[in-house]
One Martini backbone bead per residue (centre of mass of N, CA, C, O) as a GRO file, in nm:
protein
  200
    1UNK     BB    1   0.058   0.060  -0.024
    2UNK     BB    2   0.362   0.207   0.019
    3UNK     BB    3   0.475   0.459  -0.115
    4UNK     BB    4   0.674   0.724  -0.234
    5UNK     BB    5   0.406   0.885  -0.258
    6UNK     BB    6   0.333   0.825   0.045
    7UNK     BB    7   0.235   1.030   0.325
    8UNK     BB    8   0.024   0.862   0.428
    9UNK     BB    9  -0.054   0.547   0.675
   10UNK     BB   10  -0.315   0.363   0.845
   11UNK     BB   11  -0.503   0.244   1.113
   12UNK     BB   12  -0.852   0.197   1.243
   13UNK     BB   13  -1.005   0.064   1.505
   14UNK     BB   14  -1.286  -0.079   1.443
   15UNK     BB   15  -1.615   0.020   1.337
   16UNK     BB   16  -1.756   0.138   1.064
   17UNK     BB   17  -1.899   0.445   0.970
   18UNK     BB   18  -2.142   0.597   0.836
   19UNK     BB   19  -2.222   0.891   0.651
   20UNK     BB   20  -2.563   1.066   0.556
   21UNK     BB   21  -2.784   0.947   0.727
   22UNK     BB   22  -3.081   1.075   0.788
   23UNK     BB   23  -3.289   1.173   1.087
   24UNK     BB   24  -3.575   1.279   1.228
   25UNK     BB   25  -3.635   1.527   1.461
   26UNK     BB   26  -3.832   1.646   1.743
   27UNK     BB   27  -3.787   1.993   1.848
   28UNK     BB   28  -4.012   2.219   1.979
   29UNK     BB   29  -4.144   2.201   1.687
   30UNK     BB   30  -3.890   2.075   1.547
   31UNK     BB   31  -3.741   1.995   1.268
   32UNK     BB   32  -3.440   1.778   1.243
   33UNK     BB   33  -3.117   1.667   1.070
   34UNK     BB   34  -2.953   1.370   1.190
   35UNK     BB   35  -2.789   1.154   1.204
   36UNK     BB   36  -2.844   0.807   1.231
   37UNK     BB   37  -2.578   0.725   1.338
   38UNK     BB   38  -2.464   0.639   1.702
   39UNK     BB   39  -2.162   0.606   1.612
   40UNK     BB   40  -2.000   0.849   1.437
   41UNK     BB   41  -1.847   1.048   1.688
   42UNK     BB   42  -1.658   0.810   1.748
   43UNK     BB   43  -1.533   0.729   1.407
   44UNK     BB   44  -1.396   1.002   1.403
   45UNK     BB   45  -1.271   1.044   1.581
   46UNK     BB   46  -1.073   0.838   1.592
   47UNK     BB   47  -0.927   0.904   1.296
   48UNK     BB   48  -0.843   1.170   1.383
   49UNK     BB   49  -0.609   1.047   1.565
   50UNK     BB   50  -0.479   0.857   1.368
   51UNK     BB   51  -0.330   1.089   1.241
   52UNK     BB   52  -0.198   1.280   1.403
   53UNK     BB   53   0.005   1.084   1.518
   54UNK     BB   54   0.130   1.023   1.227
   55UNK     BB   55   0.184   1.295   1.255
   56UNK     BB   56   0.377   1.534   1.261
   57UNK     BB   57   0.487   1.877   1.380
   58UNK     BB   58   0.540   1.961   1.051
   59UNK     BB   59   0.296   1.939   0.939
   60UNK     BB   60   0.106   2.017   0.597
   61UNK     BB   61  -0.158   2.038   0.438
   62UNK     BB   62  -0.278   1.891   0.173
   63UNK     BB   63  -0.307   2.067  -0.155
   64UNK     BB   64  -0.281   1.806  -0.377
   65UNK     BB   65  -0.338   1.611  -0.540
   66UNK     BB   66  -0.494   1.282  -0.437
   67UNK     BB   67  -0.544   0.921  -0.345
   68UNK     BB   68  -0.775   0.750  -0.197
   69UNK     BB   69  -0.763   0.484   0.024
   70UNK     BB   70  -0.953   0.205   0.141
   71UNK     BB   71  -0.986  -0.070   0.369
   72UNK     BB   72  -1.275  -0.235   0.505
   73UNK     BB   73  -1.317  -0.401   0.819
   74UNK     BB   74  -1.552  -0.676   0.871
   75UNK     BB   75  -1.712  -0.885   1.087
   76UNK     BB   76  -1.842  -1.136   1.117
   77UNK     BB   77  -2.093  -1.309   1.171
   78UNK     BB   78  -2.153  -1.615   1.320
   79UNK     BB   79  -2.365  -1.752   1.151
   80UNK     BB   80  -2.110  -1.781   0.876
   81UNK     BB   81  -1.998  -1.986   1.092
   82UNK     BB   82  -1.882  -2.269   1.163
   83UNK     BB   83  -1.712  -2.430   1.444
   84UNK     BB   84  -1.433  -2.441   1.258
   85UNK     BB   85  -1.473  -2.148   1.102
   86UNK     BB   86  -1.624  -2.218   0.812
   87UNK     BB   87  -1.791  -2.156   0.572
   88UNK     BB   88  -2.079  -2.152   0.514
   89UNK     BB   89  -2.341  -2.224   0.314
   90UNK     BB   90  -2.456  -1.928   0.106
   91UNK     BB   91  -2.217  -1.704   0.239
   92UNK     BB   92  -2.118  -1.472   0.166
   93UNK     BB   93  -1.779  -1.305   0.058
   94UNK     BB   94  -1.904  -1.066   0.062
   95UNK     BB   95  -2.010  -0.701   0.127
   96UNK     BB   96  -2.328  -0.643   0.029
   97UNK     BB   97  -2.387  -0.493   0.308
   98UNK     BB   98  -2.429  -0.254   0.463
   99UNK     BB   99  -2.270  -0.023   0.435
  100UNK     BB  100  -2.220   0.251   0.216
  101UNK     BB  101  -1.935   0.333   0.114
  102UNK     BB  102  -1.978   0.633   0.053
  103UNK     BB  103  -2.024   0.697   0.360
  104UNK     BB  104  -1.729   0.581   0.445
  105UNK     BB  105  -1.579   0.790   0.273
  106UNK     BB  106  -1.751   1.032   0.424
  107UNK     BB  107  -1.565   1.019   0.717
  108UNK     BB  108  -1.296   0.998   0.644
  109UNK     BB  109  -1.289   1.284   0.475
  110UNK     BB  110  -1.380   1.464   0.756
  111UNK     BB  111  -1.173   1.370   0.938
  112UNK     BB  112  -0.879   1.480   0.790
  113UNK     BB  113  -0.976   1.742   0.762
  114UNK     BB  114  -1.004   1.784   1.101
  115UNK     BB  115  -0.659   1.673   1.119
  116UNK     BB  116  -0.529   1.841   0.903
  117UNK     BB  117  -0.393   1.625   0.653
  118UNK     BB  118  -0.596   1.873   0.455
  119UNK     BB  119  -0.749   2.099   0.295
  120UNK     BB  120  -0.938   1.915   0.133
  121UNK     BB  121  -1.134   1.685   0.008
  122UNK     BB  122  -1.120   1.815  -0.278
  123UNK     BB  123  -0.820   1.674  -0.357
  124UNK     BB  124  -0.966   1.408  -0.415
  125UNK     BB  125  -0.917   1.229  -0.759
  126UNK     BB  126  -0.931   0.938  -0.593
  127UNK     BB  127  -1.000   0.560  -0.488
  128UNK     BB  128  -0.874   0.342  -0.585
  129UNK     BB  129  -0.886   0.056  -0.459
  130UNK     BB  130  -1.120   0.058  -0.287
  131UNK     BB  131  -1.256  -0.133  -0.010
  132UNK     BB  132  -1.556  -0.402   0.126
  133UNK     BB  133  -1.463  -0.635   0.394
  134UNK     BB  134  -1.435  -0.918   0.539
  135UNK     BB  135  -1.270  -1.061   0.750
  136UNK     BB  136  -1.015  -1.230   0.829
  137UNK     BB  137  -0.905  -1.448   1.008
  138UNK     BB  138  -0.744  -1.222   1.312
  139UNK     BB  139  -0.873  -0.992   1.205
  140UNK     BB  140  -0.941  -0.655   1.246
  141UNK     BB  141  -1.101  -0.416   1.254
  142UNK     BB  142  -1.177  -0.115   1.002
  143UNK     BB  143  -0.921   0.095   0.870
  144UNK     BB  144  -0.740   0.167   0.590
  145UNK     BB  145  -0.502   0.443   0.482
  146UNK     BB  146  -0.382   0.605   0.190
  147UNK     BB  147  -0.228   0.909   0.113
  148UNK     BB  148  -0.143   1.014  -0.244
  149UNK     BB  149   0.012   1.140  -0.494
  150UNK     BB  150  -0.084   1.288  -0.807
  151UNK     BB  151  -0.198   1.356  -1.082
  152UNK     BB  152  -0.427   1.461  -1.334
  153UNK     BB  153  -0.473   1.130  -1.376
  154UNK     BB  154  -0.413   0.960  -1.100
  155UNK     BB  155  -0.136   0.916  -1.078
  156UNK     BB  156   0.167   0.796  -0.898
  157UNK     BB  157   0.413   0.980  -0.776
  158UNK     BB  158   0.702   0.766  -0.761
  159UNK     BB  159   0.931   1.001  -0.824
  160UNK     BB  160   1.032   1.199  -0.634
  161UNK     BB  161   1.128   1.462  -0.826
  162UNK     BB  162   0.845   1.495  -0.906
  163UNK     BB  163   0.688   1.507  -0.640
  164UNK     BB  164   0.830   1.783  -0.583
  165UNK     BB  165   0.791   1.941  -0.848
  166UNK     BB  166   0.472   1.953  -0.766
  167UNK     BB  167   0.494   2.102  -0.518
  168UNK     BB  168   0.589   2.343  -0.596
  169UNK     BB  169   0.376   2.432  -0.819
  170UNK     BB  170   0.165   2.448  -0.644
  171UNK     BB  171   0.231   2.637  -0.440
  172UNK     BB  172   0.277   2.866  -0.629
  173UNK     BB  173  -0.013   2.866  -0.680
  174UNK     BB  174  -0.158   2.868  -0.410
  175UNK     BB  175   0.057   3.027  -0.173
  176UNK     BB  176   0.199   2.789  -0.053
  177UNK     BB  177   0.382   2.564   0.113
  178UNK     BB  178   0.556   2.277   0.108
  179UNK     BB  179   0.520   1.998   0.164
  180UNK     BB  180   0.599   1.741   0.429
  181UNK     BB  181   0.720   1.411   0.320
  182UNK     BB  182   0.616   1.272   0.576
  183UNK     BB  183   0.579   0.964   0.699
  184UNK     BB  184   0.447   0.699   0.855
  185UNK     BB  185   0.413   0.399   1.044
  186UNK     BB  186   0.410   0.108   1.023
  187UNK     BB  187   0.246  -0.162   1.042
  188UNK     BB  188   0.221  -0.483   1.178
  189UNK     BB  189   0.039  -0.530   0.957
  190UNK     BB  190  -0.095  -0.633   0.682
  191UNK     BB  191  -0.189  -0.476   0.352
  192UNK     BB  192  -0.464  -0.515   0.178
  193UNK     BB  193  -0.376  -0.351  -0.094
  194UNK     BB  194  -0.138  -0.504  -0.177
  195UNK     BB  195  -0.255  -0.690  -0.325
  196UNK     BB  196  -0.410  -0.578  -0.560
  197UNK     BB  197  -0.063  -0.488  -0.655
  198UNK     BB  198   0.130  -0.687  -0.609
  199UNK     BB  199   0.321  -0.711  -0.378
  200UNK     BB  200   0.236  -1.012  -0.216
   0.00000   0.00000   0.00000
């Protein structure tokens, strides 16, 4: 999952919620809109503070385009598996039930943009492998989450002096300072996106 074009690269343990559903309710005559999901401000925090510790103290947030990759991983039903630990016959293999991919990924987006990882979600110009499915037996619930450089056609600028003279010219454009390229610290878990590229 980390390569060079890779700034950030992190994991949040615990059950992914999604951000977007709305549920009215009526409050001294008043009708209000608000999240569905009680459990969306404890899921936010958590990513918001895991962004946070992995970044630097010198971290400027991120300017250029971007690809945001996640990879959402939701523990199995007890239902879905035999006392042997194998999966029923008849059990999805995907995760093809809510919540809504679109939406655990507008979770992590206005998350990172709270813990000032990037100047706003609006410069992620593609989500890469991004995909939600069930663990692998002894892996832990949560997200995996890396964001990478890119060109304007989402390509991975995975040459460092590329890479460099991007942040130049953005920051030019944009009067502000070139990016601080420190990414952080690797997981002891293996990253399920990398099956995706073929690095495992």
């Amino acid at each position: 999952m980390k390569n060079q074009a890779t700034l950030l690269h992190i994991f949040v343990s615990g059950t992914p919620r999604p951000q977007g559903s709305k549920k009215s309710i009526n409050v001294r005559g008043r009708v209000l809109m608000v999240e569905d999901s009680k459990h969306i401000k404890k899921w936010r925090k958590a990513v918001l503070t895991a962004a946070q510790l992995a970044m630097s103290v010198e971290w400027t947030p991120i300017g250029v385009p971007v690809v945001l990759e996640c990879c959402f991983r939701f523990s199995r039903p007890d239902s879905h598996r035999k006392k042997d630990g194998s999966l029923r016959l008849g059990k999805p293999l995907a995760k093809v039930s809510k919540p809504d991919l679109s939406k655990l990924i507008r979770a992590v987006e206005d998350s990172l943009t709270d813990a000032g990882a990037w100047t706003d979600d609006s410069i992620a110009v593609g989500y890469g492998n991004t995909i939600k499915r069930y663990c692998d037996q002894g892996e832990p619930e949560g997200v995996e989450l890396a964001i990478s450089v890119c060109d304007h056609r989402g390509k991975f600028l995975i040459d460092s002096d590329r890479i460099e003279a991007h942040r130049r010219q953005s920051s030019q454009l944009r009067g502000t300072s070139p990016i601080d390229g420190r990414t952080d610290r690797d997981q002891e878990h293996g990253s399920c996106l990398d099956l995706f590229r073929g690095q495992r």
